[in-house]
Jmol script that loads the backbone (N, CA, C; Angstrom):
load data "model"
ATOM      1  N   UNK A   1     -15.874   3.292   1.849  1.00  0.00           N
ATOM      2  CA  UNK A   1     -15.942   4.100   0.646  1.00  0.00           C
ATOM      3  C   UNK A   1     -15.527   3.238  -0.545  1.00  0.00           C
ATOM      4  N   UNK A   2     -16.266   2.981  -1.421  1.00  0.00           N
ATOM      5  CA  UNK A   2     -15.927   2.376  -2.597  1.00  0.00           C
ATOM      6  C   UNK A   2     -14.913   3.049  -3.832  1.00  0.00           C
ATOM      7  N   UNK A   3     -13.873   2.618  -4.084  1.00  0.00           N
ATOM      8  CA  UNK A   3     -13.195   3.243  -5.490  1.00  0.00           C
ATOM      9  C   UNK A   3     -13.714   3.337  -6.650  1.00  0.00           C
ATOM     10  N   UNK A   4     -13.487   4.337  -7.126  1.00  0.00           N
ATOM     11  CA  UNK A   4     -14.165   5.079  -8.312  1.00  0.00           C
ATOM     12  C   UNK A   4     -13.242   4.359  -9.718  1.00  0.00           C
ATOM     13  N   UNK A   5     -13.370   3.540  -9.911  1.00  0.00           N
ATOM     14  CA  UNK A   5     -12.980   2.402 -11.031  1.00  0.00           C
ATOM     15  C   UNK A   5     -13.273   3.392 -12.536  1.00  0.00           C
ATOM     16  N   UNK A   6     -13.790   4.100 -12.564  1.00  0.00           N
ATOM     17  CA  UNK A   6     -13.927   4.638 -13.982  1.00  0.00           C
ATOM     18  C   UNK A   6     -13.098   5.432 -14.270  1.00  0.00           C
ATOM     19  N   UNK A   7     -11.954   5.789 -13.632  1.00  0.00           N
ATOM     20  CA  UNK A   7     -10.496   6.436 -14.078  1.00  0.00           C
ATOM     21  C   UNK A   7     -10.201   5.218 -15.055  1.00  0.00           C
ATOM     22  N   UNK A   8     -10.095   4.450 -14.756  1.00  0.00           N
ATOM     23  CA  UNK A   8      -9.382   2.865 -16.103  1.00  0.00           C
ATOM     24  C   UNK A   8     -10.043   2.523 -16.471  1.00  0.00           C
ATOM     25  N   UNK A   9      -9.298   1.729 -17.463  1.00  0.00           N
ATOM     26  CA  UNK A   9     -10.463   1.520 -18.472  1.00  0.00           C
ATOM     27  C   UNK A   9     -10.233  -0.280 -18.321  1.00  0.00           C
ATOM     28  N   UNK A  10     -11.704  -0.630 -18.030  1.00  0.00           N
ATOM     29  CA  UNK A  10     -12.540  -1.446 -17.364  1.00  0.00           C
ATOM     30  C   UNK A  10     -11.461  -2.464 -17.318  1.00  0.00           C
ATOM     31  N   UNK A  11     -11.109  -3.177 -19.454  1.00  0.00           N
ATOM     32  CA  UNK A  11     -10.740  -3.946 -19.469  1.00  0.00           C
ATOM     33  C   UNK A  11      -9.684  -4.059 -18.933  1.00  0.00           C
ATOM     34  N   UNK A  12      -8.226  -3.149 -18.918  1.00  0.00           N
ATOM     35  CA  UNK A  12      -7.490  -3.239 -18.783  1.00  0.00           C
ATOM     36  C   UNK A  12      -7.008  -3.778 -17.623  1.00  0.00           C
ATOM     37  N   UNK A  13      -8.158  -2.828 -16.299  1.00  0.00           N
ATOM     38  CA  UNK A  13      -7.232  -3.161 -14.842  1.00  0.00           C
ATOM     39  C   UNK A  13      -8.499  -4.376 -14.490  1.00  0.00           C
ATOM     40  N   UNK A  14      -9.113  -4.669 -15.108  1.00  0.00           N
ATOM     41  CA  UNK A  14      -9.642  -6.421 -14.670  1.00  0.00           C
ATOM     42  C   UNK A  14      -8.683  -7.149 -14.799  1.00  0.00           C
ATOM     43  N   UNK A  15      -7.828  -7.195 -16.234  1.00  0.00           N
ATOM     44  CA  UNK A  15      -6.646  -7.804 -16.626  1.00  0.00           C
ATOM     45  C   UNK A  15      -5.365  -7.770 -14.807  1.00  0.00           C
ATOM     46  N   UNK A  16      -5.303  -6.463 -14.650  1.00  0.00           N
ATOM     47  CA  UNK A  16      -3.909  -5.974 -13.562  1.00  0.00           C
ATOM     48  C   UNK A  16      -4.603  -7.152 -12.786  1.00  0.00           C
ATOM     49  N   UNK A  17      -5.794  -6.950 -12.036  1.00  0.00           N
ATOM     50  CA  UNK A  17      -6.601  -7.414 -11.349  1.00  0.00           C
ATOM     51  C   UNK A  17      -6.462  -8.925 -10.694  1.00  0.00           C
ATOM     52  N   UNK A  18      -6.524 -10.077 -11.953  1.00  0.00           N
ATOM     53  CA  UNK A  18      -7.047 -10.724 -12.091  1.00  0.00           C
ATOM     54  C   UNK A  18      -5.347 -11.434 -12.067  1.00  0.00           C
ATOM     55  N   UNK A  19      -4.509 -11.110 -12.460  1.00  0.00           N
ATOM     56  CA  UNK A  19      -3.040 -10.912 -12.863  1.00  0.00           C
ATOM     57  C   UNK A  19      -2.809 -11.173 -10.962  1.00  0.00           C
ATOM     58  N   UNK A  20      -2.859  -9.968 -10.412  1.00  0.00           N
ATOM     59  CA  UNK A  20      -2.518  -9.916  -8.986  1.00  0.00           C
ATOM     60  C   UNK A  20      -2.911 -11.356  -8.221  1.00  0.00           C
ATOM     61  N   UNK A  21      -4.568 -11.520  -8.461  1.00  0.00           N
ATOM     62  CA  UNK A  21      -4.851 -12.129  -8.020  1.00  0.00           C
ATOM     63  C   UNK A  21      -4.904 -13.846  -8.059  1.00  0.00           C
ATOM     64  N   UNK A  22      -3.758 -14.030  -9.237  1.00  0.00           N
ATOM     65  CA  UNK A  22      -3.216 -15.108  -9.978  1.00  0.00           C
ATOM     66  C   UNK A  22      -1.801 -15.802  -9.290  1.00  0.00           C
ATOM     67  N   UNK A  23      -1.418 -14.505  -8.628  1.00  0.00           N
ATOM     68  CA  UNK A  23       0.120 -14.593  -8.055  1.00  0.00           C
ATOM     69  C   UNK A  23      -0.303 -15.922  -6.902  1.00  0.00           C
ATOM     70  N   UNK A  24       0.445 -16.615  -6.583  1.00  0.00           N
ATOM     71  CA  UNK A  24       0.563 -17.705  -5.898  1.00  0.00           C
ATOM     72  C   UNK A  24       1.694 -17.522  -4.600  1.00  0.00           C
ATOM     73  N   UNK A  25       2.707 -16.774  -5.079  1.00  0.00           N
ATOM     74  CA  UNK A  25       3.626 -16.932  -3.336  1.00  0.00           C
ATOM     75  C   UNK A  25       4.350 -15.762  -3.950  1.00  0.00           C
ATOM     76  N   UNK A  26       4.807 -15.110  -2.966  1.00  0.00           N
ATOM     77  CA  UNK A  26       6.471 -13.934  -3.152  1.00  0.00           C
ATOM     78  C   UNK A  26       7.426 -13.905  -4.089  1.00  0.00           C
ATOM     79  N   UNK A  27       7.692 -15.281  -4.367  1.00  0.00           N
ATOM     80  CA  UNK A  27       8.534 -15.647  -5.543  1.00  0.00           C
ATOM     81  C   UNK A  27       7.873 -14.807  -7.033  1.00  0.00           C
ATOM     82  N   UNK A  28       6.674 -15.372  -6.934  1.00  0.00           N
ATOM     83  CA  UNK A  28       5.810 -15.119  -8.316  1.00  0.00           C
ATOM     84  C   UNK A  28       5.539 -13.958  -8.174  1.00  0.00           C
ATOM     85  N   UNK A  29       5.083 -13.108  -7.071  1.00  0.00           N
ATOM     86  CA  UNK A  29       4.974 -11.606  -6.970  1.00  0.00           C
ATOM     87  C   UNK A  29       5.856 -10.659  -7.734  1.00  0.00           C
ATOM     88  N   UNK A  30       7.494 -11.373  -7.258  1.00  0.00           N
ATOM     89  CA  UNK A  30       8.480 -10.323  -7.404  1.00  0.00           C
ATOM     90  C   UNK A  30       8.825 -10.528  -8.698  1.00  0.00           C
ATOM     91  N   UNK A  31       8.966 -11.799  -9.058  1.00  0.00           N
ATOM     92  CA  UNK A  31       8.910 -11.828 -10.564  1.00  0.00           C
ATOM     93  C   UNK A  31       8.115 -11.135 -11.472  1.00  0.00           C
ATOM     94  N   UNK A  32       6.957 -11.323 -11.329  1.00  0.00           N
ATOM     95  CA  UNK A  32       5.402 -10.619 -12.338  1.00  0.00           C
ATOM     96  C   UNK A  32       6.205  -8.925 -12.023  1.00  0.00           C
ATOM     97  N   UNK A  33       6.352  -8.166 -10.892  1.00  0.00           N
ATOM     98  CA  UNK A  33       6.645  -7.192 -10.516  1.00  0.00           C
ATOM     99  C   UNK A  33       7.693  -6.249 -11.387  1.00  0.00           C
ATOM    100  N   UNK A  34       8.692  -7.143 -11.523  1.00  0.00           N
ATOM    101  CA  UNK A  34      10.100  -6.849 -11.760  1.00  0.00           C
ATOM    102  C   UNK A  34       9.814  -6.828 -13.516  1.00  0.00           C
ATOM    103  N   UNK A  35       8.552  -8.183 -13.767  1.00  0.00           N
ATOM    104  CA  UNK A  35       8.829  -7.768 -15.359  1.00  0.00           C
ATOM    105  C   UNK A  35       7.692  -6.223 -15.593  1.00  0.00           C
ATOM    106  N   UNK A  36       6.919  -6.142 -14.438  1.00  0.00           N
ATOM    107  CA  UNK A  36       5.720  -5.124 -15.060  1.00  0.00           C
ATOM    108  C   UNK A  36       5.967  -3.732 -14.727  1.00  0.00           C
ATOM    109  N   UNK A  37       6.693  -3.435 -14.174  1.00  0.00           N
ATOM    110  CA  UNK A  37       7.416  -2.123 -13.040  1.00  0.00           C
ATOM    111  C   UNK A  37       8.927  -2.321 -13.000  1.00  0.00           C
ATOM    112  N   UNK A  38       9.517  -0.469 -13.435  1.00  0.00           N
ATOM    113  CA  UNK A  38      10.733  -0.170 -13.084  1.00  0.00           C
ATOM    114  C   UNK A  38      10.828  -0.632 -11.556  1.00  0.00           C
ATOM    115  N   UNK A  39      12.532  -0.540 -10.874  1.00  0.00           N
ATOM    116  CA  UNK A  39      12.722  -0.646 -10.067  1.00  0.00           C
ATOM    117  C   UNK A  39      12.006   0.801  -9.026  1.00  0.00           C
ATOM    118  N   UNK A  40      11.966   1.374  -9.851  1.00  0.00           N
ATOM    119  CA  UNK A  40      11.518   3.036  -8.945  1.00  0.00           C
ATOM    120  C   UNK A  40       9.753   2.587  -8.534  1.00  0.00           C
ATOM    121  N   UNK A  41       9.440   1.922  -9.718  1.00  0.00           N
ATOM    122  CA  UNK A  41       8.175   2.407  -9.185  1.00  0.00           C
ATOM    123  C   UNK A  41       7.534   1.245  -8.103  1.00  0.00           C
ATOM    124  N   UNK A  42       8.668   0.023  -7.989  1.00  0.00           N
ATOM    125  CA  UNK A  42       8.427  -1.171  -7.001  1.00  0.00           C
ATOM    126  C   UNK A  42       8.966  -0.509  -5.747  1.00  0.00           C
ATOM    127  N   UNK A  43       9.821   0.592  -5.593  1.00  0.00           N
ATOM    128  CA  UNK A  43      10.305   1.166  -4.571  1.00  0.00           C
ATOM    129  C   UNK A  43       9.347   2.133  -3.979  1.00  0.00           C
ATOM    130  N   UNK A  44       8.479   2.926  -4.691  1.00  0.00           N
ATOM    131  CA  UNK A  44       7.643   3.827  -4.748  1.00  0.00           C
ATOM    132  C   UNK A  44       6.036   3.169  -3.775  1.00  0.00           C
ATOM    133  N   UNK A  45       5.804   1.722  -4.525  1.00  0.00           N
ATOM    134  CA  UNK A  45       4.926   1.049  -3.832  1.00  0.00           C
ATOM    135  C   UNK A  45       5.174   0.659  -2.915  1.00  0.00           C
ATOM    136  N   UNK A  46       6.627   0.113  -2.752  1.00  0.00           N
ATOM    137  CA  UNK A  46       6.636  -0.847  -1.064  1.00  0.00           C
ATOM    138  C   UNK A  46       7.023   0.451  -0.108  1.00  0.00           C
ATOM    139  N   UNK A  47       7.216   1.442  -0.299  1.00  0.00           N
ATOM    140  CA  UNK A  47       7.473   3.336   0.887  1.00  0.00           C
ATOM    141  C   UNK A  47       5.997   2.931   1.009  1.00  0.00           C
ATOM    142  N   UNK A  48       5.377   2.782   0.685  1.00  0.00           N
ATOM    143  CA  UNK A  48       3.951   3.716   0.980  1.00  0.00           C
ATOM    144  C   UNK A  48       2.754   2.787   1.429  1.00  0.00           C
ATOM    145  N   UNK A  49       3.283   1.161   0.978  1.00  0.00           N
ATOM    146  CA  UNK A  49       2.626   0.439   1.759  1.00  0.00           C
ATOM    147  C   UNK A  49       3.156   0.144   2.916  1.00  0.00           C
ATOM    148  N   UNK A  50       4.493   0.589   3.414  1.00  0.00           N
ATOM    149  CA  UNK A  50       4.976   0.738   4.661  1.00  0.00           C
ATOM    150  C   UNK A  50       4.779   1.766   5.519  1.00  0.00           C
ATOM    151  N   UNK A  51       4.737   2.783   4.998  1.00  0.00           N
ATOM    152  CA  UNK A  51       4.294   4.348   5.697  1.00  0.00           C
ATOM    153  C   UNK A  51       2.601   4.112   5.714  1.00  0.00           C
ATOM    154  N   UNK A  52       1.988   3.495   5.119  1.00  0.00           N
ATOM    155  CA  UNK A  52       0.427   2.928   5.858  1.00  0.00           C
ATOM    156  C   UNK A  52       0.306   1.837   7.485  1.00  0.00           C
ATOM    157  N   UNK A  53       1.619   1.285   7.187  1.00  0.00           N
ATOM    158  CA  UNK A  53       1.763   0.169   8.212  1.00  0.00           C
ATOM    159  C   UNK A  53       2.124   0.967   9.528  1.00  0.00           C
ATOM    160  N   UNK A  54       3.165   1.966   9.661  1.00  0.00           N
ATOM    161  CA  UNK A  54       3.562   2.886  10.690  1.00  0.00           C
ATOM    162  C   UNK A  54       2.673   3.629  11.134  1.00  0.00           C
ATOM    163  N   UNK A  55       1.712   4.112   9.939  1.00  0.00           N
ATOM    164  CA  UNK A  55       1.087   5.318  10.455  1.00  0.00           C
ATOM    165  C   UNK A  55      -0.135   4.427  11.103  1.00  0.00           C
ATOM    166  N   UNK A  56      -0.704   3.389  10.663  1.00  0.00           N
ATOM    167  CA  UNK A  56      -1.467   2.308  10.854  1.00  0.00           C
ATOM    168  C   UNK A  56      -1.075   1.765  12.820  1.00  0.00           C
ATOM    169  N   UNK A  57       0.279   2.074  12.874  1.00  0.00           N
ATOM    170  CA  UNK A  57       0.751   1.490  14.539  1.00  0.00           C
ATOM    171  C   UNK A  57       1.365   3.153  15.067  1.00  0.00           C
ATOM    172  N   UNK A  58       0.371   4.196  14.658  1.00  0.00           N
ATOM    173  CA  UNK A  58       0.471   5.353  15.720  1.00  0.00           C
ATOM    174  C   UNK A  58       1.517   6.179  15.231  1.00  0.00           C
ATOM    175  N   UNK A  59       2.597   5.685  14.715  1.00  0.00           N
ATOM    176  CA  UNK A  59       3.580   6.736  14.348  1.00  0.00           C
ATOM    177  C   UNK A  59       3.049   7.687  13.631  1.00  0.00           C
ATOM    178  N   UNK A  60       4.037   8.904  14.337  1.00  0.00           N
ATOM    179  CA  UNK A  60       4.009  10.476  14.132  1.00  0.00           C
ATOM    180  C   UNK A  60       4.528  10.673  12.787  1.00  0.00           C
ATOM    181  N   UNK A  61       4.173  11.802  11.521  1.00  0.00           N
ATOM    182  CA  UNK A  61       4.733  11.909  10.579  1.00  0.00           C
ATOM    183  C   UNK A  61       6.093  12.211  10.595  1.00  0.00           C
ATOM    184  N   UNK A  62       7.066  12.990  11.504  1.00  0.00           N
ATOM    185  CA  UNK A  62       8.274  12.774  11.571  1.00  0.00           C
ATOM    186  C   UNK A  62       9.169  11.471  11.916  1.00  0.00           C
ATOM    187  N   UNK A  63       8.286  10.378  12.423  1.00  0.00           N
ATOM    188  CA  UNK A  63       9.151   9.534  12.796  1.00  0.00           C
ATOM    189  C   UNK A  63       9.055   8.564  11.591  1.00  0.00           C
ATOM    190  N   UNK A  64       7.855   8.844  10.904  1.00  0.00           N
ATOM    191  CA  UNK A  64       7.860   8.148   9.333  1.00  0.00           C
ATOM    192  C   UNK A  64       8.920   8.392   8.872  1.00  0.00           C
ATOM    193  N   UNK A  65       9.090   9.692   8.426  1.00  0.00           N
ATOM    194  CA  UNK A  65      10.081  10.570   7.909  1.00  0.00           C
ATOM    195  C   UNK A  65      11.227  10.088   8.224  1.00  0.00           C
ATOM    196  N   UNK A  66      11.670   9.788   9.383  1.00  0.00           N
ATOM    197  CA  UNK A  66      12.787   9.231   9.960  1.00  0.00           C
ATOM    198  C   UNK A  66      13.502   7.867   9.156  1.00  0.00           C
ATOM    199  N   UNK A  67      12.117   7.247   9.350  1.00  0.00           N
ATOM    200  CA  UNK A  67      12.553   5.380   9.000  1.00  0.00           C
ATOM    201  C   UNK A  67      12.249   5.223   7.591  1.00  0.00           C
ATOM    202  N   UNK A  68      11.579   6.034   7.052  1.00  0.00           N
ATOM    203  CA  UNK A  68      11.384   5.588   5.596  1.00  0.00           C
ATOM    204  C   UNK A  68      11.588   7.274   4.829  1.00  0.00           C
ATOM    205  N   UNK A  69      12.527   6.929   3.276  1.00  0.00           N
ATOM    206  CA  UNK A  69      12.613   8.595   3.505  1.00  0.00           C
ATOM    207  C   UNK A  69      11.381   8.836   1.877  1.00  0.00           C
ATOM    208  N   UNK A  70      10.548   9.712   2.678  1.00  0.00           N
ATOM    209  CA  UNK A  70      10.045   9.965   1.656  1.00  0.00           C
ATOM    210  C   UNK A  70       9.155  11.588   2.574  1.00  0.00           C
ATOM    211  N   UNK A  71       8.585  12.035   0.913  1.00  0.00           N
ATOM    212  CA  UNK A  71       8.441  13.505   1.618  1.00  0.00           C
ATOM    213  C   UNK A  71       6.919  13.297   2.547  1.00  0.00           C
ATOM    214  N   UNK A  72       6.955  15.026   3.444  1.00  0.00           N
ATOM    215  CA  UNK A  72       5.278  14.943   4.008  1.00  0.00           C
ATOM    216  C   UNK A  72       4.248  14.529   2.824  1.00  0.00           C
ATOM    217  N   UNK A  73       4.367  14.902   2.109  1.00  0.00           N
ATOM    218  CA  UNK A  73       3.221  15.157   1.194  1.00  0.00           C
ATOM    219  C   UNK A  73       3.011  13.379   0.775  1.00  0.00           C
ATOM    220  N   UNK A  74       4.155  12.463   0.697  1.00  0.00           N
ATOM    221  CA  UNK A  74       3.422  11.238   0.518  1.00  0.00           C
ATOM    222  C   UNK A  74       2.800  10.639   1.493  1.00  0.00           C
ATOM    223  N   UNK A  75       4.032  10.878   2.951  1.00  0.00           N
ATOM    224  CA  UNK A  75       2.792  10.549   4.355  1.00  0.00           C
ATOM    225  C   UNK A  75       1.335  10.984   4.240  1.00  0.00           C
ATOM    226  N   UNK A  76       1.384  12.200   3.496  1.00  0.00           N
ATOM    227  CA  UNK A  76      -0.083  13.103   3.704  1.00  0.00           C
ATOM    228  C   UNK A  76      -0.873  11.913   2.823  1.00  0.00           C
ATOM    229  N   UNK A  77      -0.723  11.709   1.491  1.00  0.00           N
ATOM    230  CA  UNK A  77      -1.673  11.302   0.235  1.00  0.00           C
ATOM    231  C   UNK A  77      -2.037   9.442   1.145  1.00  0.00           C
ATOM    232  N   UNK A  78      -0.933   8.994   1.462  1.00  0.00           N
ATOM    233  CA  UNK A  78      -0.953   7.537   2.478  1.00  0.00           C
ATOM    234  C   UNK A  78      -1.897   7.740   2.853  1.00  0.00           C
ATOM    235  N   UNK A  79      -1.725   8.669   4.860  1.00  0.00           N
ATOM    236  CA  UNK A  79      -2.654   9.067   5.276  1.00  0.00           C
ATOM    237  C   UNK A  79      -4.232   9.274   5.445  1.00  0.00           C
ATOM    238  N   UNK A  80      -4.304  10.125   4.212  1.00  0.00           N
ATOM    239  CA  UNK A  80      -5.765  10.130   3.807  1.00  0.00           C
ATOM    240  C   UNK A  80      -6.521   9.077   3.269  1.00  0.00           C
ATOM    241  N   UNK A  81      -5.131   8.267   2.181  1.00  0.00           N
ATOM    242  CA  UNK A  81      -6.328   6.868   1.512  1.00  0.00           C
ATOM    243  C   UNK A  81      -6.472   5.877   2.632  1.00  0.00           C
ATOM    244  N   UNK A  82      -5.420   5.600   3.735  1.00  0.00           N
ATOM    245  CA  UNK A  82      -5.488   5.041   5.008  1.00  0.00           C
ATOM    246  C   UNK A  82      -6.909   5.072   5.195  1.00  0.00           C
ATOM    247  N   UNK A  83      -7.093   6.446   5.914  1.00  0.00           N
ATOM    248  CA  UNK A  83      -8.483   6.894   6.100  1.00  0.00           C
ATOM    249  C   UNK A  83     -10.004   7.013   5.438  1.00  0.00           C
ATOM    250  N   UNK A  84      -9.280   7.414   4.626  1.00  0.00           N
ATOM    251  CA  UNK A  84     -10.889   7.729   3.799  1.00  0.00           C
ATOM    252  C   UNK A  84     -10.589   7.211   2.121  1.00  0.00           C
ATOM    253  N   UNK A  85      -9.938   6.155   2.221  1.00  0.00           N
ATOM    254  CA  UNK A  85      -9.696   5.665   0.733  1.00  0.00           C
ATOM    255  C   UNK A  85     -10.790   4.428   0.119  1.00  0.00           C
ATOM    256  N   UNK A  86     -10.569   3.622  -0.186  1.00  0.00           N
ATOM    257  CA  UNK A  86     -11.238   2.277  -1.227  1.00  0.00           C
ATOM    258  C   UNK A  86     -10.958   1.437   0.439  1.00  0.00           C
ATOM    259  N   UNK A  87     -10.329   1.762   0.936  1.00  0.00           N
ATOM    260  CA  UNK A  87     -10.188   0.711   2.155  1.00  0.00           C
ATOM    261  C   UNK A  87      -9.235  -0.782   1.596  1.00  0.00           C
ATOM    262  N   UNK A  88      -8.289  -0.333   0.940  1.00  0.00           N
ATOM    263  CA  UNK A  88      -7.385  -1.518   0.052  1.00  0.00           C
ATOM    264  C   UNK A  88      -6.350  -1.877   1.324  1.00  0.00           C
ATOM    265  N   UNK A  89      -5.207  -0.391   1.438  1.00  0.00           N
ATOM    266  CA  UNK A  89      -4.772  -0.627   2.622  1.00  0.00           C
ATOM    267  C   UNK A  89      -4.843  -1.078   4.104  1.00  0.00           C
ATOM    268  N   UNK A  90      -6.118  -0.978   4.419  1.00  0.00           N
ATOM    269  CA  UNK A  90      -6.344  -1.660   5.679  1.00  0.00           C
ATOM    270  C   UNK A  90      -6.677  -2.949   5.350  1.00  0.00           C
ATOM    271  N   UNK A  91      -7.475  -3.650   4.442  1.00  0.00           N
ATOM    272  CA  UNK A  91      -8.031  -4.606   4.532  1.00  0.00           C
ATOM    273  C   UNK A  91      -6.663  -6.342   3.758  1.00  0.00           C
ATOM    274  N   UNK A  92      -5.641  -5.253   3.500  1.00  0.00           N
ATOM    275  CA  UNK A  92      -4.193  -5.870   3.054  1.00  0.00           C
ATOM    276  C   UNK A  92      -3.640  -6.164   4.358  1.00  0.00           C
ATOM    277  N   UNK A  93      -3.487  -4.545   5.430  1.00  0.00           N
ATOM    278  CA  UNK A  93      -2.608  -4.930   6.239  1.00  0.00           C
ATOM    279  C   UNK A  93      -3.119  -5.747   7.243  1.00  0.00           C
ATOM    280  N   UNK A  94      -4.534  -5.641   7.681  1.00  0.00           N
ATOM    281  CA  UNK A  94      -5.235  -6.576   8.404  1.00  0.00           C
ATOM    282  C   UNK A  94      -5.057  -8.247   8.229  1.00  0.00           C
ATOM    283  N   UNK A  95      -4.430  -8.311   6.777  1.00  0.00           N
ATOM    284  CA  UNK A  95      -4.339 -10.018   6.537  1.00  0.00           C
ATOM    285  C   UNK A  95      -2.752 -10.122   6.261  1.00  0.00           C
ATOM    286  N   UNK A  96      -1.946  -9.073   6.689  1.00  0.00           N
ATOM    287  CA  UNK A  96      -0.808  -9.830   6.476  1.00  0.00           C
ATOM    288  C   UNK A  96       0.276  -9.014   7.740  1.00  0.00           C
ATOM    289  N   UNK A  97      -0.568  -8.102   8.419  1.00  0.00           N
ATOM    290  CA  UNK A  97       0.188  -7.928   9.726  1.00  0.00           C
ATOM    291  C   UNK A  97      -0.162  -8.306  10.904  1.00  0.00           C
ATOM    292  N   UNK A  98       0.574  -9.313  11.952  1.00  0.00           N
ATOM    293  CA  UNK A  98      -0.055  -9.940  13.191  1.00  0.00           C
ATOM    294  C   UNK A  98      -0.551  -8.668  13.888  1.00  0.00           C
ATOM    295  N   UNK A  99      -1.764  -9.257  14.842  1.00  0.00           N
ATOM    296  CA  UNK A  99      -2.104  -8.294  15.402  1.00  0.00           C
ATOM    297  C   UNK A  99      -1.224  -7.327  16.467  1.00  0.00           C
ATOM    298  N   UNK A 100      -0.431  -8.051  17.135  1.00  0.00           N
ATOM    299  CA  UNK A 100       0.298  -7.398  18.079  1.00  0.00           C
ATOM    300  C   UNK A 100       1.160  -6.397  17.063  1.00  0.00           C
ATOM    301  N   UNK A 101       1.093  -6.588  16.184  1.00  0.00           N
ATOM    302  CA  UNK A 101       2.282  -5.615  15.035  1.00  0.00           C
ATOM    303  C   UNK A 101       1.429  -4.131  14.994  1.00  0.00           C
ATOM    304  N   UNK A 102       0.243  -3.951  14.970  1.00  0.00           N
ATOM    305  CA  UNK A 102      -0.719  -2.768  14.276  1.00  0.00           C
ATOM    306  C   UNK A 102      -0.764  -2.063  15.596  1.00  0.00           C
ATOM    307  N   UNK A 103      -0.038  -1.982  16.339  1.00  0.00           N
ATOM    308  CA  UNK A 103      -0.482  -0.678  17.451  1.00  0.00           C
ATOM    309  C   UNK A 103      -1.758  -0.253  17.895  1.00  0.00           C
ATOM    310  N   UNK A 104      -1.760   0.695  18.759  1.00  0.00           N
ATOM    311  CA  UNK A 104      -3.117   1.170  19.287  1.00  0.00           C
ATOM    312  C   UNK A 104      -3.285   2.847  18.471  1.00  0.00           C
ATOM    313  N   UNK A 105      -4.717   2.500  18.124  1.00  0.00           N
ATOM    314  CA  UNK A 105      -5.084   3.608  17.209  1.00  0.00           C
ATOM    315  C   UNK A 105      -5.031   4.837  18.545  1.00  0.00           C
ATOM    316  N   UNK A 106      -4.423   5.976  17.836  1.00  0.00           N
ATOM    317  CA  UNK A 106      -4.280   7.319  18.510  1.00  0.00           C
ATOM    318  C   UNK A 106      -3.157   7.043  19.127  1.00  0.00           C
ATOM    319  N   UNK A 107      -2.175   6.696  19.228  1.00  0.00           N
ATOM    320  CA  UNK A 107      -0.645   6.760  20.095  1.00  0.00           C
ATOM    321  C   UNK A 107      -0.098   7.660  19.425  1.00  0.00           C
TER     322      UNK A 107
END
end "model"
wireframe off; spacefill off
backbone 0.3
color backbone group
């Protein structure tokens, strides 16, 4: 499923874009991060690219719930872009989680 890019405006997130894709190692990530995003909303992103990674290796929405605290309703919104999103999240965690890490789909 392709993302519907015409919520932003063109120039701007070519700029985010192009920015991301400029970053060179972790160092430079967290830096660019820290100056472009509150601490909430770097906290907000790394819950939910982690609750893709769990739910991604079979875990149940309560045991999300468990290890990362955030409500159903963000497991739910995860969930679905997991599934039926732009395909950002899988094609991230596919290049930066070993395979033995991603579980067996349906556990």
């Amino acid at each position: 499923m392709e993302s519907d890019h015409r919520k932003f405006d063109e120039e701007q997130i070519d700029l985010l874009c192009e920015a991301f894709a400029a970053i060179q190692n972790k160092e430079e990530c967290m830096s660019f991060l820290e100056d472009l995003m509150t601490i909430r909303e770097i906290q907000d992103m790394t819950q939910r690219l982690y609750v893709a990674k769990l739910l991604r290796e079979g875990k149940a929405y309560q045991a999300v719930m468990e290890k990362v605290s955030v409500s159903s309703a963000t497991i739910s919104r995860v969930n679905r872009c997991l599934n039926y999103g732009a395909g950002g999240y899988r094609l991230i965690l596919d290049r930066i989680v070993p395979d033995n890490d991603k579980g067996t789909e349906g556990e």
